[in-house]
C-alpha positions in Angstrom: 81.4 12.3 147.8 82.6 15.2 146.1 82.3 15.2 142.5 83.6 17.7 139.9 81.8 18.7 137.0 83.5 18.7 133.7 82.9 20.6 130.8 83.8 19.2 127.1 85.1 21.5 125.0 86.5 21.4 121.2 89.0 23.7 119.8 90.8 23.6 116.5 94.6 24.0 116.9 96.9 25.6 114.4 98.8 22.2 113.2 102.2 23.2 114.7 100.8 23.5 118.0 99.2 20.3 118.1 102.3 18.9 117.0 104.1 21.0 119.7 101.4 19.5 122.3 101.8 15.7 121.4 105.2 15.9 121.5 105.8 17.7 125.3 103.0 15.3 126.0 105.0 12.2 125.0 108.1 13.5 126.6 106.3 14.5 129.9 104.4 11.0 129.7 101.0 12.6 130.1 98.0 12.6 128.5 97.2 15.2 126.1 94.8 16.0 127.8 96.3 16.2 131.4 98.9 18.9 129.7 96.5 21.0 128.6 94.2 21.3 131.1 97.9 22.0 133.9 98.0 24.9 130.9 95.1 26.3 131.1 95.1 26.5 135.0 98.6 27.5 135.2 97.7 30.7 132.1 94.2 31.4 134.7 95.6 32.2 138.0 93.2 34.4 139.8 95.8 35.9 141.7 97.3 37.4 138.4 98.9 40.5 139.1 100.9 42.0 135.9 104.6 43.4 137.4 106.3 46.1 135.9 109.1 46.0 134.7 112.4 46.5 136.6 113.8 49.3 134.2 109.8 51.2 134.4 110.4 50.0 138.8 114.0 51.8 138.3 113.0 54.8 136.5 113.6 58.0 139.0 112.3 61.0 136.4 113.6 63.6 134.9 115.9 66.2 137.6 115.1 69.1 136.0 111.7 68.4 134.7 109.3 70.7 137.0 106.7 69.2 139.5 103.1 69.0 138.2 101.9 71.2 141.3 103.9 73.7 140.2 101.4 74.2 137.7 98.2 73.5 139.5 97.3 77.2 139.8 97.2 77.5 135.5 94.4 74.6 135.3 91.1 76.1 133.7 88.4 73.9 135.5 86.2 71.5 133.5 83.5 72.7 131.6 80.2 70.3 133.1 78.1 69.9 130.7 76.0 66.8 131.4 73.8 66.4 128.2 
């Protein structure tokens, strides 16, 4: 038999919220309960990846603007100074 192990947990809710809860609850016919705990695991997918955004995906640069190796030769190297 597999069995899960359950963790109990209290939080305090901001009243609006936990009005906001009961009622998707009520009109999902679920337990409170049941609602949040689809929340939390649909909020903690371990696959999350964040995605840019299409006008950051879209963004070509500026034409004129000149290429950063153009400017390699001018870097002064790092000073190492360890301690």
């Amino acid at each position: 038999m597999n069995r899960e192990t359950i963790m109990q947990i209290t939080i305090t809710l901001p009243q609006d919220l936990e009005q906001d809860l009961m009622r998707r609850s009520i009109q999902f016919n679920v337990s409170l309960q049941t609602l949040i705990i689809n929340a939390l695991r649909d909020s903690s997918d371990l696959n999350f990846a964040p995605e840019w955004s299409d006008i950051i995906l879209s963004y070509t640069g500026v034409s004129d603007f000149p290429a950063f190796e153009s400017y390699r030769g001018e870097l002064v190297p790092p000073e190492l100074e360890l301690f």
